[in-house]
C-alpha positions as CSV (number, residue, x, y, z in Angstrom):
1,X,-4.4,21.3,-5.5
2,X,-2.6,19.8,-8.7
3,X,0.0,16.4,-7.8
4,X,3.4,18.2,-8.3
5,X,3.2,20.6,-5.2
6,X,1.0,18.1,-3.3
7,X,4.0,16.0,-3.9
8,X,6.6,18.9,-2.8
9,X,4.5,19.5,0.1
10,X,4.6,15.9,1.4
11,X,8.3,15.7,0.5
12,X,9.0,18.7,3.4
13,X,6.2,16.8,5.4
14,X,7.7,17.1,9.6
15,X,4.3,16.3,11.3
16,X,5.7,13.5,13.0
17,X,9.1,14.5,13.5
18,X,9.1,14.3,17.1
19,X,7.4,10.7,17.2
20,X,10.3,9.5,15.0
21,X,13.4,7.6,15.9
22,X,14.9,9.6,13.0
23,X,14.7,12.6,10.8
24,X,11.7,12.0,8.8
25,X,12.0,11.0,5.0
26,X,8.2,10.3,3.6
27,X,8.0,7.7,0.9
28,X,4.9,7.4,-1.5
29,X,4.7,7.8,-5.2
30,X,1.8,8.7,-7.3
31,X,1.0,10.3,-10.6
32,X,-2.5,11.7,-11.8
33,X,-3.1,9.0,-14.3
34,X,-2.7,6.6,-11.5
35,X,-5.6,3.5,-12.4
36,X,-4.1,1.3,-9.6
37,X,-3.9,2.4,-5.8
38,X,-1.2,0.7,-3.3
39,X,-2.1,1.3,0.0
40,X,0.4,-0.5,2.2
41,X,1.5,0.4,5.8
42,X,4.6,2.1,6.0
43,X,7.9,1.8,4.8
44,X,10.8,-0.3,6.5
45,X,14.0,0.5,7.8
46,X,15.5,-0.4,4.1
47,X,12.4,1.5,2.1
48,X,13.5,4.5,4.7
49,X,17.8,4.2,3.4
50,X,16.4,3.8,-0.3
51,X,13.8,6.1,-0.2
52,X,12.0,3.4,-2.8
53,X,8.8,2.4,-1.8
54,X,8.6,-1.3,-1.9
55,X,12.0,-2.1,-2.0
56,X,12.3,-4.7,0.5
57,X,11.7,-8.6,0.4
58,X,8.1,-7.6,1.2
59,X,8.3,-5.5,-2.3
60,X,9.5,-8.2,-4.0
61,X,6.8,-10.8,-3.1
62,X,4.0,-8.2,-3.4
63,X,5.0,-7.5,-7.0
64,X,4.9,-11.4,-7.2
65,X,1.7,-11.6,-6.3
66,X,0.3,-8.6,-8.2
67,X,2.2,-10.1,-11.5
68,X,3.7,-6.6,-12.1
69,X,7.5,-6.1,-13.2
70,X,9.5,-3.1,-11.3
71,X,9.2,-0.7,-14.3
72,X,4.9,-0.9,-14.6
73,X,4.8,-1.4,-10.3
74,X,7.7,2.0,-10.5
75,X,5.7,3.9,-13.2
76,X,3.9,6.5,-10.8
77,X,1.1,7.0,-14.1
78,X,0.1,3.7,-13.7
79,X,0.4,2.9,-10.1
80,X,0.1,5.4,-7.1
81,X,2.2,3.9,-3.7
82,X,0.8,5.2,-1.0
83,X,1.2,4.1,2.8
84,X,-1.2,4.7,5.9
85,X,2.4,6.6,7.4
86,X,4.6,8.2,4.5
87,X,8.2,7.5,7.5
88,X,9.5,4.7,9.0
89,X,7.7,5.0,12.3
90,X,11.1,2.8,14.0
91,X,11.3,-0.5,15.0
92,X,9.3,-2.7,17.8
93,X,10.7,-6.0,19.2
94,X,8.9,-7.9,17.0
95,X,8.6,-6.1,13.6
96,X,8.2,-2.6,12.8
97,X,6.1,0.1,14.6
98,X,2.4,1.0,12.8
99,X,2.2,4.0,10.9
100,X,1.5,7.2,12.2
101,X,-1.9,8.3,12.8
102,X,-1.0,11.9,11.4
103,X,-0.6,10.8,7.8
104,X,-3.4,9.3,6.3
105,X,-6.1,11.9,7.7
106,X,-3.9,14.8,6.4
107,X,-2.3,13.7,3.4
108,X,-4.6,10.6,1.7
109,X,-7.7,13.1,1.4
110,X,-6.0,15.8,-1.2
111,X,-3.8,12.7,-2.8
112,X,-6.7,10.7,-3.5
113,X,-8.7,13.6,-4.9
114,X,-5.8,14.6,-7.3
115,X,-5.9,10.9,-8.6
116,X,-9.1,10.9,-10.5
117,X,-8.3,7.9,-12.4
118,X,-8.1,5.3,-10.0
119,X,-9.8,2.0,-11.0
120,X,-8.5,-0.4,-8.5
121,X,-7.3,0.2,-5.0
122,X,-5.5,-2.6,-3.2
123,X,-5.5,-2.4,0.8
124,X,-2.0,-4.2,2.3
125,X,-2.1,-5.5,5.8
126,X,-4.7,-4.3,8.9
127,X,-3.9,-1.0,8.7
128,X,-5.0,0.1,5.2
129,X,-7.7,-2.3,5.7
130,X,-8.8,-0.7,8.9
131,X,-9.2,2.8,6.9
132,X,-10.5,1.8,3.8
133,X,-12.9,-1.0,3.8
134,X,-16.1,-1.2,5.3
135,X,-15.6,-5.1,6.2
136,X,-12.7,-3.8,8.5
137,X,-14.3,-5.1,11.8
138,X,-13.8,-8.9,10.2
139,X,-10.7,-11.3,10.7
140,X,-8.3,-10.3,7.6
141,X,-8.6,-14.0,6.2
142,X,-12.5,-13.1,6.1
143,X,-11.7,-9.5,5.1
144,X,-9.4,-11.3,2.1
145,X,-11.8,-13.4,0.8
146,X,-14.8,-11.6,1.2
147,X,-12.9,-8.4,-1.2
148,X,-11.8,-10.9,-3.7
149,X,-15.5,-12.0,-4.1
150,X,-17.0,-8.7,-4.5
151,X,-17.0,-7.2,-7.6
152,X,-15.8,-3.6,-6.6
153,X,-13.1,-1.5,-6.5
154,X,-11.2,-2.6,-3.6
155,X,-9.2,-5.8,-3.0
156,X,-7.6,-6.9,0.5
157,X,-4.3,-8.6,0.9
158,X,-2.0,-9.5,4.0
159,X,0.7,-8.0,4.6
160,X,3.5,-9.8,1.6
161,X,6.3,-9.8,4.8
162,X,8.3,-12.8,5.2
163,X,7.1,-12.5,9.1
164,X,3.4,-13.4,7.5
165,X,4.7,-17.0,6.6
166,X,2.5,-18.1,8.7
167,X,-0.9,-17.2,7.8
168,X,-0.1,-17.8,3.8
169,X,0.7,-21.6,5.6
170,X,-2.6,-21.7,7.2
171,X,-4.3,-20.1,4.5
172,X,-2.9,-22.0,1.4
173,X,-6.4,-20.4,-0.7
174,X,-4.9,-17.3,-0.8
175,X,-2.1,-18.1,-3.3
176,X,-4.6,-20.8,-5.0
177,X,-7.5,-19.0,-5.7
178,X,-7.3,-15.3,-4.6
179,X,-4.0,-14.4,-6.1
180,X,-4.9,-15.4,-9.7
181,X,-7.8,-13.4,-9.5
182,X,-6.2,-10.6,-8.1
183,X,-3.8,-10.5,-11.0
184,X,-6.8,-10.6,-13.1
185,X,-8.2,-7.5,-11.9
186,X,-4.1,-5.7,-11.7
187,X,-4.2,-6.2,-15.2
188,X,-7.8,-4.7,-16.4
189,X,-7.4,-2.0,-14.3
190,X,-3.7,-0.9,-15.9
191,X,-5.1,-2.2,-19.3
192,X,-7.2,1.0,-19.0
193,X,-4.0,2.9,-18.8
């Protein structure tokens, strides 16, 4: 299947409709000549009003640390957004619900497959990381430093949510040695663009 009507299908998506607080609203963006892969958790309450991925505080730091501006992180031909759960799954007492299990097994296999030029995929927070990387079963300080070291295609970050202030404070190599390298790899993956 072709992007466009994957895309349409997605947009019409009501899988998890009765699991939801709300009527459901997916939110991921992705074009075929995608060479970077976002694969965060799933969108806020505020991602949900927008219907922007990324367009939170969290957003805004994890564009930060990527050294991307909003118009290449935006551009779906260079970067394909794409959660674990494509709706806000509502809110917990301490933070924001996981994603849905029914997305990713339905919707990541014919997404990825229509994104053939994918260089770089970046796993955000546990859950993407519990999918998508074989060094899952690891703490994710362990699981971060272990992806930056490798020379593949994957990288692993925390979660960029304010709420994580705490492990960037008790991991202060993150932003001193992983992040620049991170960038590194951003960059030579969209320089391929």
């Amino acid at each position: 299947m072709t992007l466009a009507p994957l895309l349409a299908e997605i947009a019409a998506c009501r899988i998890c409709a009765d699991a939801l607080p709300h009527q459901p609203r997916p939110v991921v963006r992705a074009g075929a000549a995608a060479r970077l892969l976002l694969v965060g958790q799933a969108p806020g309450r505020r991602v949900h009003e927008s219907g922007v991925p990324w367009d939170d505080p969290s957003g805004r730091r994890l564009r930060e640390w990527l050294d991307l501006d909003p118009a290449d992180f935006y551009d779906p031909e260079q970067v394909a957004l794409v959660p674990m759960g494509f709706c806000f799954p509502g809110s917990a007492r301490s933070g924001d619900l996981p994603p849905r299990p029914e997305c990713a097994p339905t919707w990541h296999p014919p997404l990825l497959a229509a994104m053939p030029d994918v260089g770089l995929r970046v796993l955000i927070g546990r859950h993407a990381v519990g999918r998508y990387w074989s060094g899952a079963q690891r703490a994710l300080a362990e699981a971060v430093g272990a992806a930056a070291e490798a020379d593949g295609d994957t990288l692993v970050l925390p979660h960029p949510s304010p709420r994580n202030q705490r492990w960037l404070a008790q991991h202060p190599w993150f932003v001193a040695e992983v992040l620049p390298l991170v960038r590194r790899r951003v960059h030579a993956a969209l320089a391929h663009s």
